[in-house]
C-alpha positions, 0 to 999 in steps of 0.5 A: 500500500503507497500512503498519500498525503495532502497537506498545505500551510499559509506562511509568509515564504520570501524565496519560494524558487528556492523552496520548491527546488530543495523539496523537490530534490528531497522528493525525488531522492525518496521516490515521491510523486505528486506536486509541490506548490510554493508562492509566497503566501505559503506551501500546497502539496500532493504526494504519494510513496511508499510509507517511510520515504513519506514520513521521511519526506514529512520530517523534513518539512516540519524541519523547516521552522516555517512548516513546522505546523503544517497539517497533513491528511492521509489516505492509502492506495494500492496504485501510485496515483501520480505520473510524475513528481513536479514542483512548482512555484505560482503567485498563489498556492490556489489562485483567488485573485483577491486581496485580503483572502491570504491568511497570514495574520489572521484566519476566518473562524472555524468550525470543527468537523464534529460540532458540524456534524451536530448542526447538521443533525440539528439543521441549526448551530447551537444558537438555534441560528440556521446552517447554510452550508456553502461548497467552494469547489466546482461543478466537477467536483460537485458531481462527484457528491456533496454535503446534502442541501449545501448550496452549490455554485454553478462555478468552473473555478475558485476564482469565480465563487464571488461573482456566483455568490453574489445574488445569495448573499441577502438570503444568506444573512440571517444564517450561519454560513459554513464553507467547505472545500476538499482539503480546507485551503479554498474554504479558508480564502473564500471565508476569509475574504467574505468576511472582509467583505461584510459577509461577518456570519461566514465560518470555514470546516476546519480540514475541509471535507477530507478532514470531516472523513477523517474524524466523523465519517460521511454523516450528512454527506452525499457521495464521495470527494473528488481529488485531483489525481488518478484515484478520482475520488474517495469515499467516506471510508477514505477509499479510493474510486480507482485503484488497481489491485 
């Protein structure tokens, strides 16, 4: 079995070339594949090995004192998901052209996945305030299955979500708004900059959906999550829709 790992982590990164470079070469030397993704808002990673080549690769992130915090998620897979390992250096680790959803000196409010389980059970937070649950991914993504009754835009990419927002943002304002993406990085920009925008009732799901797997399962969720490589998506269980034996 090959263990994947997602992790990201906002920090301030002054020379992001020469990050991308040394963890590149890192990952090469143990075997890895995936993507690394470095701007200077911080770091955004893909990978998949055999397990202590990746742990291996984890202690030397969390060497760097920048990334010592960083939060990895982790799912198993018989196939090796990834063609090829690359590295790369972008303005943003998920583009959002925004100002103000880049979240180095403070972060949106969360929510954890087990109190949101309890909302949704209730279908209220714990206020009595209605739970508007907000998916930020795309229509492929959606596809492939959501939270029930969230409220899913007709969007192609991230860098659209407030335009599509928009017109909902009346209806929206006596509600608890929880946002929520695959692995917690787009949820955590688009809370962020909606809250800068006067949208102040908008929370993020800590660890995105991934995250929820992880410690609640699938309660009130519809399906699997997509992922952006050849297993396609993952149930509940963390199991992958593709993978050869």
């Amino acid at each position: 079995m090959l263990l994947n790992l997602a992790a990201y982590h906002f920090v301030r990164i002054d020379e992001p070339a020469a990050l991308a470079e040394t963890l590149h070469g890192r990952a090469a030397a143990l075997g890895l594949r995936g993507t690394i993704l470095v701007a200077g808002e911080g770091i955004n990673l893909f990978l998949a090995g055999d397990e202590p080549q990746v742990r291996s690769f984890l202690d030397t992130l969390r060497a760097d004192p920048r990334l010592g915090s960083i939060r990895v998620k982790e799912s198993w897979s018989r196939a090796q998901p990834f063609a090829r390992l690359k590295a790369k250096v972008k303005p943003e680790i998920i583009a959002f052209r925004r100002d103000g959803a880049s979240p180095l000196d403070a972060r949106a409010p969360t929510v954890a996945p087990r109190t949101l389980a309890r909302w949704i059970e209730r279908g209220a937070d714990d206020n009595g305030r209605q739970l508007v649950l907000l998916d930020t991914r795309n229509r492929e993504e959606v596809a492939h299955g959501t939270f029930a009754g969230a409220l899913a835009l007709p969007i192609d990419n991230f860098t659209e979500l407030p335009e599509a927002l928009a017109p909902h943002r009346e209806a929206l304002r006596d509600a608890t708004v929880v946002s929520f993406c695959t692995g917690g990085i787009r949820c955590e920009k688009a809370a962020l900059w909606l809250q800068g925008d006067g949208m102040d009732n908008v929370l993020q799901l800590d660890g995105g959906i991934l995250g929820y797997f992880e410690q609640v399962g699938g309660a009130g969720y519809e399906g699997r999550c997509f992922v952006f490589d050849e297993r396609v998506a993952l149930d509940p269980a963390l199991m992958p829709l593709v993978d050869a034996p």
